[in-house]
TORMIFI-987214 format. One record per residue: x, y, z of N, C-alpha, C in turn; residue in three letters. Coordinates in steps of 0.1 Angstrom, whole numbers, plus 2048, in hexadecimal, padded with zeros to 3 digits. Layout:
# residues N
XYZXYZXYZAla...
This chain:
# residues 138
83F81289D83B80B89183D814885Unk84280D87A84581986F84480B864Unk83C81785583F80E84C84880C841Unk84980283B85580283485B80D82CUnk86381082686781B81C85B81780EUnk86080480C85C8017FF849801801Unk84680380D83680480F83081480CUnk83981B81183882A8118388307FEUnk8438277FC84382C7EE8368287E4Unk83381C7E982A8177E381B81F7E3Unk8168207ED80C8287F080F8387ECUnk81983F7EC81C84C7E281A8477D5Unk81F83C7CE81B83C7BD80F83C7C2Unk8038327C67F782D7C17F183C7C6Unk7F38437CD7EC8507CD7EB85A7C6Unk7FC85B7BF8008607B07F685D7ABUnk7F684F7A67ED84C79B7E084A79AUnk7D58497A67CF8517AA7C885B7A7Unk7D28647A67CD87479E7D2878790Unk7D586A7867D587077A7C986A775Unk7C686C7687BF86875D7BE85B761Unk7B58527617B48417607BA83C757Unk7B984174B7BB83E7427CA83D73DUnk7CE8437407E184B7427E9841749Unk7F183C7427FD835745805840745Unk80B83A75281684375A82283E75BUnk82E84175383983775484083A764Unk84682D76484D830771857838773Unk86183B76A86D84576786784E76FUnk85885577085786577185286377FUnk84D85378484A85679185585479BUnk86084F79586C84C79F87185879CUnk87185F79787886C7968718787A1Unk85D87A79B85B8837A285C87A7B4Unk8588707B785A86D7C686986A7CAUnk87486C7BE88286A7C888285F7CDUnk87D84F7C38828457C98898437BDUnk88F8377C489882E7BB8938267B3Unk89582A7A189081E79588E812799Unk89780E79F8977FD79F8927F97ABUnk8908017B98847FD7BE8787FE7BDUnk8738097B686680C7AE8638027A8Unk86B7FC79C8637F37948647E679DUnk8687E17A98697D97B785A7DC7B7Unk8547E87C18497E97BF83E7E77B9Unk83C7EF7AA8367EE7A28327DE7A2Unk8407D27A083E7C87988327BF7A7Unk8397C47B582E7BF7BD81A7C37C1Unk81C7CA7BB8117D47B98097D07ACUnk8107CD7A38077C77968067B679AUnk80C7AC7A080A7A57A57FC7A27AEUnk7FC7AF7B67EE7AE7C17E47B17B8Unk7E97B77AA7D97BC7A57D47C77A7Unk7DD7CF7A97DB7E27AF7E07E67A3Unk7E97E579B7EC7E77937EF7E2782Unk7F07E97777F17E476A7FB7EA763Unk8047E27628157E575A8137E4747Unk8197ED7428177EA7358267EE734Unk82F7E77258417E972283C7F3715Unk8497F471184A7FC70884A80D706Unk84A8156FE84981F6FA840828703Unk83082370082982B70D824824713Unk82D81C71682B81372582A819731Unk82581373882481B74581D813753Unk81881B75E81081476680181D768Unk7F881476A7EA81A7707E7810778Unk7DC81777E7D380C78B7CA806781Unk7CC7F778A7C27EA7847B37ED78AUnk7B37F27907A27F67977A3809797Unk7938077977928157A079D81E7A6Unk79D8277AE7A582C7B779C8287CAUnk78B82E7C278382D7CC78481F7D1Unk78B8117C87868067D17958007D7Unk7A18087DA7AC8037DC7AE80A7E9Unk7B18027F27B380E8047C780D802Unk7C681280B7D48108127D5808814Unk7D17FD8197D37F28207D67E5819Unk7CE7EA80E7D17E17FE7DC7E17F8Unk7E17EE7F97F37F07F37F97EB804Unk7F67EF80F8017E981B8057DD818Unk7F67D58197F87C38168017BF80CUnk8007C37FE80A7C27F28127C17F3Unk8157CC7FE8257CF80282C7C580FUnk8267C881782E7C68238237B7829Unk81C7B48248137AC82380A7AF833Unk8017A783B7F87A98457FC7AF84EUnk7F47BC8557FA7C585D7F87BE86DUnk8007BE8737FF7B787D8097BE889Unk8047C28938067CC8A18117C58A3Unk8107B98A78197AF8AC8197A08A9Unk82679A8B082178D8A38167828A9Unk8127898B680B77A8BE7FC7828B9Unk7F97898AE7EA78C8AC7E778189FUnk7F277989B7F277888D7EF766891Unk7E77628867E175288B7EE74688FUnk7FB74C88B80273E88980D741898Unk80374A89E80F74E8AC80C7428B7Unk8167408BD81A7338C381B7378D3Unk8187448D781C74D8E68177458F0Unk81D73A8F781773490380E73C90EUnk80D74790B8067559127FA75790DUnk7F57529027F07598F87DF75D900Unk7E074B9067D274F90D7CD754919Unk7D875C9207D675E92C7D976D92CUnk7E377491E7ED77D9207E178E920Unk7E27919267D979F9267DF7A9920Unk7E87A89197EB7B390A7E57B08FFUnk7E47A08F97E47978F07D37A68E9Unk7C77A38F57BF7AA8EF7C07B58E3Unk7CA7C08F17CC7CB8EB7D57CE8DEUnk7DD7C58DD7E47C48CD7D97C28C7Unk7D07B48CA7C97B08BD7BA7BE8B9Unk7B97C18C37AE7D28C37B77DD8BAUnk7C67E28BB7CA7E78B67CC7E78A9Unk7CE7DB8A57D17D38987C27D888FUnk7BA7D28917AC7D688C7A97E288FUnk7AF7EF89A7AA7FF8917AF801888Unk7C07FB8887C67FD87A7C77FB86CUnk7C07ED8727BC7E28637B07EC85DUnk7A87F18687997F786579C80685BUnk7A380A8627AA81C85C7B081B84EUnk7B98138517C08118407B880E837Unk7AF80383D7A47FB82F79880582FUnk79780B83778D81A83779482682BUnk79E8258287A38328217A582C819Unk7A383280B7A48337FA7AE8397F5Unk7B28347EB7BC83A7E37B58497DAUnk7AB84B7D579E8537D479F85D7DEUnk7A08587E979B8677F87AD86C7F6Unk7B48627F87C28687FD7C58747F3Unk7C086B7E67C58787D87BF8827D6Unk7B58857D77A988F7DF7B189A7EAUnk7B68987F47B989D7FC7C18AC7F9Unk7C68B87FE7CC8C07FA7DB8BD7FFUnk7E58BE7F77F38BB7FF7F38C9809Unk7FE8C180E8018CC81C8138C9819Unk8178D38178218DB81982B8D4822Unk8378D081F83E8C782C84A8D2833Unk
């Protein structure tokens, strides 16, 4: 299991931004630059991100982006969903699965148990704790 590029990127800005000033619009030019994505997928991002309400776009001159909330009230799981929408192990965990197995199948549990430490871990972590953290050297 791996997540998207456009999910990865995503969760790098909101942690960027994160650790600046609240107050500080951050244009996107400088974050596609310092994380080495591409302009025109960033503002892809961005434009789905301000959509969910994680974020607030302003044009112009010192236009830029900041977070629409807190940092402390945004998890990972909040930018996952935005992006790649409901995290889901597999597809028979998800309400509209149709698996003639479904009620008898003795994996079915174990996806749907997996699904929920994951769901649990992501929506457990903050944008706040992650930016907090010390980097580590790759």
């Amino acid at each position: 299991m791996q997540i998207t590029h456009q999910a990865d990127y995503a969760i790098r800005t909101m942690v960027y931004l994160a650790s600046q000033d609240p107050n500080q619009r951050i244009a996107t030019s400088q974050i596609a630059k310092d994380y080495k994505i591409p302009p025109s997928f960033l503002t892809k991002i961005v434009s789905q991100l301000a959509i969910a309400g994680l974020l607030r776009t302003s044009r112009g001159a010192r236009g830029g982006v900041s977070l629409a909330r807190p940092p402390e009230e945004i998890s990972i799981l909040d930018v996952l969903e935005a992006i790649d929408g409901p995290v889901l192990m597999n597809e028979c965990v998800s309400d509209s699965c149709v698996c003639p197995f479904k009620a008898t199948c003795k994996i079915h549990r174990f996806w749907c148990e997996t699904k929920d430490q994951l769901v649990a871990r992501l929506g457990g972590e903050t944008l706040a704790q992650l930016a907090a953290k010390e980097e580590v050297p790759a």
